[in-house]
C-alpha positions as CSV (number, residue, x, y, z in Angstrom):
1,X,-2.2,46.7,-36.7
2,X,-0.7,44.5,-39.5
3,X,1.2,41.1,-39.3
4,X,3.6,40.0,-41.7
5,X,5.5,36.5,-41.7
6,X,9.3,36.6,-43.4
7,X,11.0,33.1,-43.9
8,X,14.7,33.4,-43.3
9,X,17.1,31.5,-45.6
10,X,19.7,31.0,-43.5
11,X,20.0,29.0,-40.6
12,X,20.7,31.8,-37.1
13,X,21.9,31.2,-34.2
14,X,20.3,32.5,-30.8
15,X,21.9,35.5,-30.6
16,X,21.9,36.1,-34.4
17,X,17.9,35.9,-33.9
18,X,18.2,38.3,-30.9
19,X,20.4,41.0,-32.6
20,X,17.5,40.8,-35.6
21,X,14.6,41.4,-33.0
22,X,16.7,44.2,-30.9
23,X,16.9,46.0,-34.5
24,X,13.3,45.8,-35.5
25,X,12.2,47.4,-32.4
26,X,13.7,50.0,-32.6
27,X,12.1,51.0,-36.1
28,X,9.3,53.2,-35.9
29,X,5.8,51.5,-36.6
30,X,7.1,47.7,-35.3
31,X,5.3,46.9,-32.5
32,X,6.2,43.8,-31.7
33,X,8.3,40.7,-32.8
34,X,7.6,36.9,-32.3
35,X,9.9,34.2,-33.4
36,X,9.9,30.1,-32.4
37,X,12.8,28.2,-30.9
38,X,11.3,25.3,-33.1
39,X,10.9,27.5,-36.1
40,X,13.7,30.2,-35.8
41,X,14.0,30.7,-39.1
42,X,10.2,32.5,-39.2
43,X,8.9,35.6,-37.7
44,X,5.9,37.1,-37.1
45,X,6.0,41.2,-37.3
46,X,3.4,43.4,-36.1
47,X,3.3,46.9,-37.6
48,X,1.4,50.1,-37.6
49,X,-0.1,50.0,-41.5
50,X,-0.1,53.4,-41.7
51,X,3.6,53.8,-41.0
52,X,5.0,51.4,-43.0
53,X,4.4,48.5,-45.7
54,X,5.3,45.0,-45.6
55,X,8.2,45.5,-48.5
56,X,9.7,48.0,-45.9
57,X,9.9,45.2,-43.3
58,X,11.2,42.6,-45.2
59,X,14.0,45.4,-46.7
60,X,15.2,45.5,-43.5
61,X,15.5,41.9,-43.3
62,X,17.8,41.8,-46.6
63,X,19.5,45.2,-46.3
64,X,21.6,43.3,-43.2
65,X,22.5,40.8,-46.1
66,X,20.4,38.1,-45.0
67,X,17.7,36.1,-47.9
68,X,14.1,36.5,-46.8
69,X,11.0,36.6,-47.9
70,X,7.2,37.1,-47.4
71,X,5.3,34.2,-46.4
72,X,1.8,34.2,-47.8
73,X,1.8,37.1,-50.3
């Protein structure tokens, strides 16, 4: 298993950060999702390497229109 961090640009809501997580699990090779109430504008994704890449992760990130990137990369 993989980790990635992404570092969201803009400033979510609960339930904006919510919607993101419900999404991501439901892609195949995400196992799991950790954000921070403190620092809601990072998360932590585990994936299954061998499924996916890091640049697929953070696509799906910026494909919903949001500005992301990878942290420490």
């Amino acid at each position: 298993m993989n980790d990635v961090t992404i570092h969201i640009d803009e400033t979510l809501d609960a339930s904006s950060i919510q919607a993101i997580k419900k999404d991501l699990s439901k892609v195949a090779g995400i196992e799991k999702i950790n954000s921070e109430k403190k620092r809601p504008h990072l998360m932590v994704v585990s994936y299954d390497g061998k499924m996916m890449d890091s640049g697929s992760i953070l696509s799906k990130f910026t494909s919903q229109g949001l500005h992301a990137e990878l942290i420490g990369f």
